[in-house]
C-alpha positions in Angstrom: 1.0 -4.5 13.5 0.5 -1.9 11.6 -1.5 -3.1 9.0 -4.8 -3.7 11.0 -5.1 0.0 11.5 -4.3 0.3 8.0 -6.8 -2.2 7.1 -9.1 0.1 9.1 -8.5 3.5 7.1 -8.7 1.6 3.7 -12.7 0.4 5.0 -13.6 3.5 5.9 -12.5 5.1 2.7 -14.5 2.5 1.1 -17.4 2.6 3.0 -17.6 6.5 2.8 -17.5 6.1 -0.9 -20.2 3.2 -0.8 -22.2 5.5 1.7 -22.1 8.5 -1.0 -23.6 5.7 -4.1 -26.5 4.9 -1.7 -24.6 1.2 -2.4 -25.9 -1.8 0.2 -22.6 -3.6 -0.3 -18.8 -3.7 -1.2 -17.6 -6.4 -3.2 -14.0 -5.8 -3.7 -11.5 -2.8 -2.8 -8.4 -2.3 -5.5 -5.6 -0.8 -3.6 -2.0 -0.3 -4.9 0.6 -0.2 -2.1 4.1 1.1 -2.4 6.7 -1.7 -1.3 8.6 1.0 0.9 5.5 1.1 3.0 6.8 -2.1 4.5 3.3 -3.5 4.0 3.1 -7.2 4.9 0.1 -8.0 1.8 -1.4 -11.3 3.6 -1.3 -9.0 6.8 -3.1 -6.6 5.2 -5.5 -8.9 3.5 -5.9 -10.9 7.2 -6.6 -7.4 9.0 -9.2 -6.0 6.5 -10.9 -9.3 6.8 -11.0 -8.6 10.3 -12.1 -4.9 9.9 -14.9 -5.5 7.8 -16.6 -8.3 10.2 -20.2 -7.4 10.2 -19.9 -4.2 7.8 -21.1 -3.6 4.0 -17.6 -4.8 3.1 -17.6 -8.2 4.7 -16.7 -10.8 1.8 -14.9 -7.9 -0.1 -11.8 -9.1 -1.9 -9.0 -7.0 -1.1 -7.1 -6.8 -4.2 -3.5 -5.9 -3.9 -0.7 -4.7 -6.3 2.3 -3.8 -4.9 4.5 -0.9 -6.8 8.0 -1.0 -6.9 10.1 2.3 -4.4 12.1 5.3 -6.8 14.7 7.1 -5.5 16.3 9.7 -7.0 20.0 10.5 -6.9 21.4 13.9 -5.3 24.7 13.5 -7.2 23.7 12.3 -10.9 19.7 13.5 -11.1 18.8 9.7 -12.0 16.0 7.4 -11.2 16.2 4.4 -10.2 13.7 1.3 -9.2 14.7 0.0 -5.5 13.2 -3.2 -3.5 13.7 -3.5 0.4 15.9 -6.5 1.3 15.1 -8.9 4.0 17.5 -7.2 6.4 15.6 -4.1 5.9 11.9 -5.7 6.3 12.9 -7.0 9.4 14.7 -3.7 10.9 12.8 -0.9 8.9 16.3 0.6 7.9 18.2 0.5 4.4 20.3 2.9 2.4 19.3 3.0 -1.3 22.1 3.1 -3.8 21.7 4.8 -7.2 22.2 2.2 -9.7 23.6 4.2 -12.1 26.6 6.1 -10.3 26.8 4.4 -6.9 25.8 7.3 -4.7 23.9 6.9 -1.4 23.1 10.4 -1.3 19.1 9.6 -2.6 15.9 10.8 -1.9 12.8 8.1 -2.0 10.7 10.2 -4.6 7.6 6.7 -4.7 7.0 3.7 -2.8 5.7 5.0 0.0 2.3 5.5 0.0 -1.0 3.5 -0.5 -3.9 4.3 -2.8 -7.3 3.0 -3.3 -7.9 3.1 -6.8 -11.4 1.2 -7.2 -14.0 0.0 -5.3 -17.0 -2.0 -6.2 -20.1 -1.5 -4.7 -23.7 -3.3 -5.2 -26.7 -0.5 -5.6 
């Protein structure tokens, strides 16, 4: 489970930030998550719950929105949105297609990664 230790990273990036605003508490993290990163959000949401236990984030609301993967096609130079299917959620392996000419030569150019992009803290 990969998303405890996730959970984990994203409190300590919080609480370095809280630590740095002399705050005495987090109320709520805003994070946005690529879907690639095969991110379970209710996992997540469990996890930091559990991370927090006992810290100045304990109660913080983990808010979550989820952005979509790109990819970017070797053959044509287009973009294109992609999801993961089940299949792939379960086995961690898919192929993305470019919508536009059919070619499964792409790179994943976002949907990968995981940013905190607010956190509110009490002074």
């Amino acid at each position: 489970m990969h998303e405890f230790a996730f959970a984990h990273n994203i409190f300590k990036i919080a609480e370095e930030t809280a630590k740095k605003y002399n705050a005495k508490r987090i109320s709520e993290v805003y994070l946005e998550v690529g879907e690639l990163t095969l991110i379970v959000p209710e996992l997540l949401k469990q996890s930091f719950k559990m991370a927090t236990t006992g810290t100045i984030a304990e109660g913080a609301k983990l808010r979550i929105e989820m952005t979509p993967g790109k990819i970017k096609c070797n053959k044509c130079g287009k973009i294109s949105t992609v999801s993961i299917t089940e299949e792939a959620k379960l086995t961690g392996l898919q192929l993305f297609q470019c919508k536009h000419c059919g070619s499964k030569d792409t790179e994943i150019i976002e949907g990968k990664s995981a940013n905190v992009k607010n956190i509110k803290i009490q002074e």
